[in-house]
Each structure stands twice: as C-alpha cells, then as structure tokens.
N, C-alpha and C positions, 0 to 999 in steps of 0.2 A: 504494500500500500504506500505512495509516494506520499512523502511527508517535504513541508517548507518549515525552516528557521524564522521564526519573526519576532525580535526584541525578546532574543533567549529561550522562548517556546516553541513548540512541533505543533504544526497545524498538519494533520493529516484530512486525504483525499479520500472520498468527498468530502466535503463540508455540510455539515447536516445544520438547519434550522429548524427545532424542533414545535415551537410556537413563538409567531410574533402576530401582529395586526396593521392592517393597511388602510387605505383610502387613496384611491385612485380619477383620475381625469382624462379625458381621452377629448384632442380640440385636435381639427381640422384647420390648417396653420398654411403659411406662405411657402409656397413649394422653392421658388427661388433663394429667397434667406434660411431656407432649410438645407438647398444643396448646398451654399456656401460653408455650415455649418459643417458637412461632410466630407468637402472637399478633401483635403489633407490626409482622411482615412482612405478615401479612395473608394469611396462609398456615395451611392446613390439614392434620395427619397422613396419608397414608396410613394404610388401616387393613388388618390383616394376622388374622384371628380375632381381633377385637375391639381388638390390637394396634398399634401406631405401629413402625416399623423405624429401628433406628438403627444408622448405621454406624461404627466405630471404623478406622483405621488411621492405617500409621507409613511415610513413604515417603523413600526417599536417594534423591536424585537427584546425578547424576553426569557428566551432561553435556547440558547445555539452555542456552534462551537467557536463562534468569537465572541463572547459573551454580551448584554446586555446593552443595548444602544439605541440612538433614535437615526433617521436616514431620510435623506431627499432625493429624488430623482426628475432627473431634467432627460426625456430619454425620448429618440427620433426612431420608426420605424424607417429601418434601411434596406436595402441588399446592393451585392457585390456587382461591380460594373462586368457585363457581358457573363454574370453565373447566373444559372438557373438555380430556383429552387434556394437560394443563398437570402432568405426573408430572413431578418433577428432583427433583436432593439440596440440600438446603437445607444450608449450609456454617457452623455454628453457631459453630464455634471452630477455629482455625489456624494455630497455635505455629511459628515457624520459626525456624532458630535462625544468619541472616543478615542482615545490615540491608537489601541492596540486593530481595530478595526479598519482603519483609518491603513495603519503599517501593512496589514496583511491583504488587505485591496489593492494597495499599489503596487505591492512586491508581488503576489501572485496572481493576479490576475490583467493587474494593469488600468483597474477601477480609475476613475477620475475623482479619488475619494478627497478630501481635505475636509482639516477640522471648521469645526462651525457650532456655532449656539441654537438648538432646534428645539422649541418648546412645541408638542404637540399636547392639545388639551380638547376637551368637549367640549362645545359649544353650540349650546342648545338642541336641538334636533339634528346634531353633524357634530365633526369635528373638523377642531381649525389647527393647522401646520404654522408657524412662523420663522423664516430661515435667517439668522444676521453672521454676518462673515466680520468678525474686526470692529463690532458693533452698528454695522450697517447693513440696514433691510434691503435685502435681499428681494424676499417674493413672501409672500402669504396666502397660503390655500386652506380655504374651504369646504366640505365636501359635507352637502346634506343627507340624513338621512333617505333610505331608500326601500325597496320594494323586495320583500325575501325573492331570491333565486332559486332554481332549481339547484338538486345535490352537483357538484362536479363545477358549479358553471365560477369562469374567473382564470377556473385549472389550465395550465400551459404547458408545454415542453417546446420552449424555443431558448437559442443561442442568443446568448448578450455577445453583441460586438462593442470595445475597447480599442481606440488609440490609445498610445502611449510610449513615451522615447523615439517616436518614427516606427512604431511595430506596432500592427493588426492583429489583434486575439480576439480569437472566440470562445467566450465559454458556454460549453452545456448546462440549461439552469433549469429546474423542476419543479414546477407551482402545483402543491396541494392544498386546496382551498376549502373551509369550512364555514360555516353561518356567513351566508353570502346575500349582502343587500345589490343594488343595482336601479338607476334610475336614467330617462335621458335628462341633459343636462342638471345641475346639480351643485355645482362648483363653480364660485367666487373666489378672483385674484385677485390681487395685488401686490405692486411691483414698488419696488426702493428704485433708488440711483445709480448701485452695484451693476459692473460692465456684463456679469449674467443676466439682467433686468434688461439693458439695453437689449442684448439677445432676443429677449422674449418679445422684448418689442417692434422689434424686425419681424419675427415671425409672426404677430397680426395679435397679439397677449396685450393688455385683457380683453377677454372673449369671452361669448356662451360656450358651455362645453358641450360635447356632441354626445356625450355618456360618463357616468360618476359612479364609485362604485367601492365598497366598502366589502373587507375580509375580518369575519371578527376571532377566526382562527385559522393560520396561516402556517403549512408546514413546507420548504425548500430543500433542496437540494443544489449546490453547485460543483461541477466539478473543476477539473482542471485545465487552464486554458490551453487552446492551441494557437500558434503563429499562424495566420493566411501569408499565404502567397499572394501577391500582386497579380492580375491580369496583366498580358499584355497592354490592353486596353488604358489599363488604370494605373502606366506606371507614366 
C-alpha cells in the first residue's frame, strides 16, 4: 500500500473520508473567462448551452484520514484537449483552514490547497460558508435548505484534475453520499476584493444558481494521483 511522508506522518493510499458534510452550487458561468482559467493546464471547459459549469462548495469534515477541517472549493468542469471520455473537475482553488491538510494536498496530490479562515455555520433554513484569506473576504456562500433526494443521488466516481508546479494530475475520487437534500437554485454569493473574487467575477458571479444541494452524511475516497500526458494538441 503506497504510503507519502507529510510533516513526519505516513499518509497511506487511499485516503478514506469516513464522515464529513457538504453544501454545494452548480452556476452556469462565462465559457471564455473559464477557458482562460484552464488554459495553462491544458484543459478545456465543458460546455453546457454554450456555457462552462462551475462548481462552488463548503465541506467539514469530521473524521478522515487527515483529520478534522473545514474546505472551499472553487472547481471548473473540464476535459483534456483532443481526449475522449477525459470529463473530471478541474480543482481551481482550495482554502483549508488546517496546516496538516493543507501539507498533504499539495505534496500528494497537487491540490491548490492554502490556509484560510473558513467559518461554516447554519443559517436559518441553509447554511452559510465565509472564506477570508489574510483577513480579506474572499466569497460567501449560501446554500438553502432543500428537497430530500433519492438514496444514491449526489454519489460520483469522477477524477479531480490539478495543476501544479507545470504538472497535470488526476486523481480518482469516490463520493458516497447520505441524507441528500437538493433544490434548483438555492445559493447566494458574495464576493470580497481578493484576486479569487475578481475571478469569479469574470466568470459572470454573483449569479442565480442552476442547482444547490446539501450532503448531510458524506463518505470519500481518494486515491493516488497520476501525471497526464500532454496532447499533442495541448502542448
């Protein structure tokens, strides 16, 4: 079982999340300020009615194998220029607000993790996300209560893609989803003055969301990234 060194501890493969909870946003964004966003990976938008999809959420985890944290996700649905079949979420940005998680996202898989101040709390019929980097607002999400789903529904088996150093990784990640709400739009943003805020706001943020959606027992799997190869195409 391949094992990584991270600030003196063996983080072995896979890495198991064995309960956290989530809240999620799914906006249909600016496919041009998206591909820009991609460029440099070498990566392409998905495209949705002319659209790029990008997804927002806010996740506590509470008991895995990098212990105990809060988490933001700023993340582009992509694929590989001239592959087939090469759909994953492209991981743009991923606030966390622990060091040890923080060390082992960048060193093993290549996470775009950095520390950050993330207060996730309920609020009123939802809950609300707050992200400040260096004491500056970042973005603040939203996510109202919703509609129970069907068992299973939320559940994925899709690859996160990672820039990082000038190297493309993919990892394999496994969403097991329990007491699953779900609503169309649902989620309210807002944006600080942080150069991540500018981003969002190229991409067409604040916006209505196109679907929102709430995990209130959430088990993962990740495993171990792998380097892509460049296309010809995409070098």
């Amino acid at each position: 079982m391949e094992a990584h060194s991270v600030l003196g501890e063996q983080v072995r493969m896979p890495v198991q999340i064995r309960h956290a909870d989530a809240c999620s946003a799914l906006f249909l964004v600016d496919a041009g300020a998206a591909r820009a966003l991609l460029a440099d990976a070498g990566l392409e938008p998905v495209a949705v009615l002319g659209k790029a999809v990008l997804s927002l959420a806010f996740v506590r985890y509470v008991d895995g194998d990098l212990g105990p944290y809060h988490e933001f996700a700023f993340t582009l649905m992509a694929k590989q220029r001239g592959r087939k079949d090469s759909t994953g979420a492209y991981i743009h940005w991923l606030p966390v607000n622990q060091s040890f998680t923080c060390a082992a996202g960048q060193s093993i898989w290549g996470f775009p993790k950095l520390m950050a101040d993330i207060a996730i709390t309920p609020d009123g019929r939802g809950h609300r996300c707050e992200v400040r980097v260096d004491g500056q607002l970042v973005i603040a999400l939203r996510v109202a209560d919703g509609f129970p789903m069907p068992g299973g529904a939320g559940g994925a088996s899709i690859d996160a893609y990672t820039w990082r150093d000038g190297i493309l990784r993919r990892t394999p990640w496994v969403m097991n989803p329990g007491a699953v709400t779900g609503r169309p739009g649902g989620a309210r943003v807002e944006l600080g003055t942080h150069p991540v805020s500018d981003q969002l706001r190229a991409l067409g943020l604040p916006k209505g969301a196109l679907f929102s959606s709430r995990i209130g027992a959430l088990r993962m799997t990740f495993e171990d990234a792998a380097t892509v190869s460049p296309t010809r195409e995409g070098r």
